[in-house]
C-alpha positions, -999 to +999 in steps of 0.1 A: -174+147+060-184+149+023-181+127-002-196+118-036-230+097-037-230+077-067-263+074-087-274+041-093-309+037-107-340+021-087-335-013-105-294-013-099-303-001-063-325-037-060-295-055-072-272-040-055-287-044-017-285-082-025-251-082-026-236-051-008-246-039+030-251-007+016-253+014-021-253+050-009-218+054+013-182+051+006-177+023+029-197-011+026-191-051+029-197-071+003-221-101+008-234-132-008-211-134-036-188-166-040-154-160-025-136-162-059-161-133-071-150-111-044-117-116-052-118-107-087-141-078-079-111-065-059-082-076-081-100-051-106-095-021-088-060-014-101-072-007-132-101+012-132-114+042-118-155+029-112-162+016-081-165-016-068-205-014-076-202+002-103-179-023-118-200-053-103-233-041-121-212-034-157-187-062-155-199-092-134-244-091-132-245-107-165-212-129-168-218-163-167-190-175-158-195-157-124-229-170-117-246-141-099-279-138-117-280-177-106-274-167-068-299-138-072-326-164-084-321-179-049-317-154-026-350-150-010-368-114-001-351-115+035-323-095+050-296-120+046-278-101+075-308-101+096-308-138+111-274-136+130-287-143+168-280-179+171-239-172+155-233-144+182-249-169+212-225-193+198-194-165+197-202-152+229-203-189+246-165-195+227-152-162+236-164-139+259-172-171+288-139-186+280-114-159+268-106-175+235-093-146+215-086-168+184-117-172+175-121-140+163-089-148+136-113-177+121-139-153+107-134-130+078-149-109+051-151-083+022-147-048+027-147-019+003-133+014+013-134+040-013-127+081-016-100+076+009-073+102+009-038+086+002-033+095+041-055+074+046-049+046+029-014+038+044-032+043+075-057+014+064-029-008+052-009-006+086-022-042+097+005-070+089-021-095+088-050-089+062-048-087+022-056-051+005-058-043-028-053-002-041-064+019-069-032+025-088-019+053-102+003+033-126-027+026-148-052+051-141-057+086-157-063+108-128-076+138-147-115+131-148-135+148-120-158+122-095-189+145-093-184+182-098-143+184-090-110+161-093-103+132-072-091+146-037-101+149-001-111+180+016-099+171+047-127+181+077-099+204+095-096+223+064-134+223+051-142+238+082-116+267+082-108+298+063-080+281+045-112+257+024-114+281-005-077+286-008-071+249-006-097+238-034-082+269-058-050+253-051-060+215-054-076+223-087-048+240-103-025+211-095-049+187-112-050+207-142-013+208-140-009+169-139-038+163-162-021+191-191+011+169-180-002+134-186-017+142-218+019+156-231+037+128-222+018+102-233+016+118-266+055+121-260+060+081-255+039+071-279+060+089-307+093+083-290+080+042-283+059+033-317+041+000-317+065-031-325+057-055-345+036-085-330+026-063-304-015-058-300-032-020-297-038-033-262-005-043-251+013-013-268-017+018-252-014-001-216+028+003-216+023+039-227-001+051-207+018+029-176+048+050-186+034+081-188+010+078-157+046+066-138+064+101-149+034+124-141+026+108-106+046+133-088+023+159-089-003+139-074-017+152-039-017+130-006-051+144-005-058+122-039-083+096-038-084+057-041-102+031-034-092-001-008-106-038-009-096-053+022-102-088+034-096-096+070-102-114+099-128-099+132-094-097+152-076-077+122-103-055+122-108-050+159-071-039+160-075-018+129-102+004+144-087+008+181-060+020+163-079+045+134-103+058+168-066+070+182-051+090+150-054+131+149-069+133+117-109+135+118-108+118+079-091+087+096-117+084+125-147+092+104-139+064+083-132+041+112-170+046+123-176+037+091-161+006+086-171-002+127-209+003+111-206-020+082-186-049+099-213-050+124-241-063+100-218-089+088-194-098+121-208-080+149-197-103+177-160-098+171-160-064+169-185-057+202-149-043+222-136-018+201-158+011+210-163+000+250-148+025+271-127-004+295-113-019+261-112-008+228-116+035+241-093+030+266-063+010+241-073+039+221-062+068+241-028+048+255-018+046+218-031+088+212-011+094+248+021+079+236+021+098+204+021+130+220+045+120+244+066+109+212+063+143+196+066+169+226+097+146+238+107+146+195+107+188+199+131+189+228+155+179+207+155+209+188+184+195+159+182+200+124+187+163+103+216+154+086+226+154+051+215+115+039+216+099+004+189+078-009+195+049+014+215+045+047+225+010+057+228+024+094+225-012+114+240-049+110+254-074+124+287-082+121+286-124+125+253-123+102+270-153+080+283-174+105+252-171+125+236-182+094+257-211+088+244-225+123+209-214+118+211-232+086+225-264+107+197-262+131+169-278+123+190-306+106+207-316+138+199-326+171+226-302+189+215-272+206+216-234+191+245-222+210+271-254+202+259-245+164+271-213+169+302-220+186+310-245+159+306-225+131+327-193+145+356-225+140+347-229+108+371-213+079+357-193+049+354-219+024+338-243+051+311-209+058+307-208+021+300-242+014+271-248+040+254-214+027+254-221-007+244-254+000+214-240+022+203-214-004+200-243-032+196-244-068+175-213-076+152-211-107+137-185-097+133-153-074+104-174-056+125-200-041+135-187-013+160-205+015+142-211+046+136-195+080+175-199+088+180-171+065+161-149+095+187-151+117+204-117+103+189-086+096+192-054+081+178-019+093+178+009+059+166+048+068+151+056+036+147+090+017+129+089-012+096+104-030+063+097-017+050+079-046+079+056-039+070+049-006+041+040-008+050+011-036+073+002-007+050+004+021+029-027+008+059-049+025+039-047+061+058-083+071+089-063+076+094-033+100+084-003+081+080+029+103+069+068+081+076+105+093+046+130+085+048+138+045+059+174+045+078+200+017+104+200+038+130+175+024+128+183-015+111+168-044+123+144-074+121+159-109+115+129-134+146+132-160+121+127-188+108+162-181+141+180-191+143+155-223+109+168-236+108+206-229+111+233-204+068+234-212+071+204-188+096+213-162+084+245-159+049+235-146+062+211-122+090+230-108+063+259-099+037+233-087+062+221-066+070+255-052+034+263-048+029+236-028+060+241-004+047+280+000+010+264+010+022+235+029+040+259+058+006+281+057-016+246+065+015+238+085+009+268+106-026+274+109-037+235+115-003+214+120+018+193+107-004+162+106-036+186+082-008+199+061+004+165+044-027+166+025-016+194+002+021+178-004+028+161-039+039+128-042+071+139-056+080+155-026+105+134+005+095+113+032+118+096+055+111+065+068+127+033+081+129-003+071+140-031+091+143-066+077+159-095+086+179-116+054+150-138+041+126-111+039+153-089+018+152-115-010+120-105-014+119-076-012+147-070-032+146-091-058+109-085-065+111-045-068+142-046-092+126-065-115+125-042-152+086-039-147+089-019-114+090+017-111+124+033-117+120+051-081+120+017-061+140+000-082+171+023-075+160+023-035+163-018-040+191-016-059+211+005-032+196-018-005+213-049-019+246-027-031+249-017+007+244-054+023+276-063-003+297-033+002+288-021+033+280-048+057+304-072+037+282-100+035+291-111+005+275-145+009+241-134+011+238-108-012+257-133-038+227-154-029+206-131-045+210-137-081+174-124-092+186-086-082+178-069-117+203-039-124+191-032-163+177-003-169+147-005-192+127+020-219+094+004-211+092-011-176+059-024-180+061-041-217+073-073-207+050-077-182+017-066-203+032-093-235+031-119-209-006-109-195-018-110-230+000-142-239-022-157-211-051-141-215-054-157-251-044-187-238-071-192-210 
């Protein structure tokens, strides 16, 4: 698999190794650096397009506040990976002679995965348990080249076929599309949204370029890269990579050796199972197995889908509140779960209303939440939106979130900003789009349906599914209708908490949610970047 070397000089190359198990792949851990360092390292990545080392050598080396040139002075001429004999005698006393799986939840680290296709990346972020951090394309131009072409994956199914020149003519000419797009309409919102008064250069260019970047996503490949911090446990891990080793595309197991490579100078011990043909192999193939059983049973059905709007409410239950009431009772009392329940089916309206509002509390803000009572209900939404959309919505890995393959197949969202400017905008995006429906059933058809998501744009369609229970929808909800938010989740939100009103009737709980944001906002991200800045001159 290819992908771009960066050049680092011999003296940023002896920096480097101190701190990083590698300086010449996409894929390395990052090593004795304070834990607060790391995390700032990471929390960086949002916003810029250098990697992690990169950013380390121009932003961090010489900050004192970060102390690294003091650790440096310290660090001795040995292989700080090197002496890790005694730990795994210790590990393999704790776990393999008595079975203790836990263990392997107590041990953590830093790892940087970078020029990974969007395919990949939800495919990396899949684990409930772990913390990840993505490049965004909220606040990051994505019209410079990384080496000699723009940012996106050539796929090793496609590199390797007669359909590579085809694909990289067409990948280029949708960059230049976006990038001739992005310039326009941040020229277009600065002019339409002039600097207010009070407002800094910083403040005002971040909100702009925020909104613009937001428009001119859509024409964004799956095949576009970013780059992943994840921090996780050995077990987190271990499940990670029996589960990448199982996935059909090559990009998705490449990287999975990877990441297997790296982890083992830092945490070898807890991830000795995952290639072992009785363990990790073997949970490996009965996850590939079941997938093609999914899919070949999947074609049998041979139906075309159903009209469906931008969110389906297709599962409730009918006694959420009164459930609720005695889930709310619970761990108050002493009486067991099925009396509560019984009791509060007596219970009248009023008496119902009284105990929930009294559960939910005083409220001052979206982050106090009721308590685990308010998981006795749950919701279950089919989703069809755009796939930029998504995978702002995909970060919610607590719930149940389940995707269909990204195809051209279920139409594509048209900003309404486009039309407002000039048909010099629409046009281009209307036959980008149609270029990449034409190209998607050739990949489609010569290499499958998994290869051919690479080419789709993230304003295309996906369907997918999510499945909460009540307490996790205040989150959920309220967070991604807030006026900073992209206008895309925002209305998916928005119809989520419409539909637990109006459709399920549970007028308690969505009354419950009082931080739901229905305004409708020039500059989502204005607010927001004010408030940064107010606190960045206050530190």
């Amino acid at each position: 698999m290819e992908y771009y070397r960066e050049p680092f000089t011999p003296a940023e190359t002896a920096v480097l190794s101190r701190f990083f198990t590698n300086v010449d792949r996409p894929v390395f851990g990052l090593i004795n650096l304070p834990e607060v360092v790391k995390g700032a390292l990471f929390a960086r990545y949002s916003r810029t397009t250098k990697s992690v080392r990169r950013l380390f050598l121009d932003e961090f080396m010489a900050d004192p506040e970060a102390g690294i040139e003091t650790i440096a002075a310290h660090l001795d001429g040995d292989d700080p990976l090197v002496d890790l004999k005694h730990a795994e005698q210790l590990y393999d006393r704790v776990f393999f002679e008595y079975g203790d799986d836990s263990v392997a939840q107590l041990g953590g680290v830093h790892l940087a995965v970078e020029q990974a296709s969007n395919i990949l990346t939800k495919v990396l972020e899949w684990g409930r348990l772990a913390a990840y951090l993505e490049q965004s394309t909220r606040y990051i131009y994505y019209d410079a080249k990384i080496g000699d072409r723009y940012r996106y994956q050539i796929p090793t199914e496609i590199s390797e076929s007669p359909l590579v020149d085809e694909y990289t003519h067409y990948m280029d000419r949708l960059f230049d599309t976006y990038s001739g797009v992005v310039a326009a309409l941040t020229s277009f919102f600065a002019d339409r949204f002039p600097k207010r008064e009070g407002d800094s250069n910083f403040v005002w260019k971040s909100t702009i370029r925020a909104k613009a970047c937001d428009t001119a996503r859509g024409l964004l490949p799956a095949s576009t890269l970013s780059n992943v911090g994840i921090y996780a446990t050995g077990q987190a891990y271990e499940m990670a990579l029996v589960r990448m080793q199982a996935h059909p595309l090559a990009e998705v197991r490449e990287f999975g050796k990877m990441m297997l490579e790296e982890l083992r100078t830092m945490i070898p011990s807890f991830l000795r199972r995952v290639d072992l043909p009785d363990r990790g192999v073997l949970a490996s193939d009965y996850q590939a197995a079941i997938l093609q059983q999914m899919r070949e049973m999947t074609a049998e059905l041979a139906e075309d889908p159903e009209p469906r709007s931008l969110v389906t409410l297709t599962d409730w239950d009918p006694e959420a509140e009164t459930k609720l009431v005695a889930a709310a009772l619970y761990a108050a009392s002493d009486l067991p779960d099925d009396q509560l329940a019984t009791i509060a089916r007596r219970m009248t309206d009023e008496e119902k209303a009284r105990i929930i509002t009294a559960y939910v509390g005083d409220r001052g803000n979206r982050r106090h939440k009721p308590g685990r009572g308010m998981e006795r209900s749950s919701y279950r939404f089919d989703v069809l939106c755009d796939y930029g959309v998504f995978r702002d919505l995909q970060r919610h890995r607590i719930l149940t979130i389940e995707w269909q393959p990204l195809s051209a197949r279920l139409g594509y969202d048209t900003p309404a900003e486009l039309s407002e400017i000039s048909p010099s905008l629409t046009d281009p995006w209307h036959e980008a789009m149609e270029r990449a429906g034409t190209f998607y059933e050739k990949v489609r058809a010569d290499l499958g349906v998994d290869v051919a998501q690479y080419v789709v744009p993230f304003a295309f369609n996906v369907r997918f599914v999510m499945q909460m229970n009540a307490r996790e929808a205040f989150h959920l909800i309220e967070l991604r209708t807030q006026p900073a938010g992209h206008r895309g989740y925002r209305e998916v939100c928005q119809e989520m908490h419409r539909q637990i009103l109006d459709v399920a009737g549970h007028s308690l709980i969505a009354e419950a949610m009082q931080f739901v944001d229905y305004s409708d906002p020039d500059l989502e991200r204005l607010e927001s970047e004010r408030r940064a800045e107010e606190r960045r001159m206050n530190r």
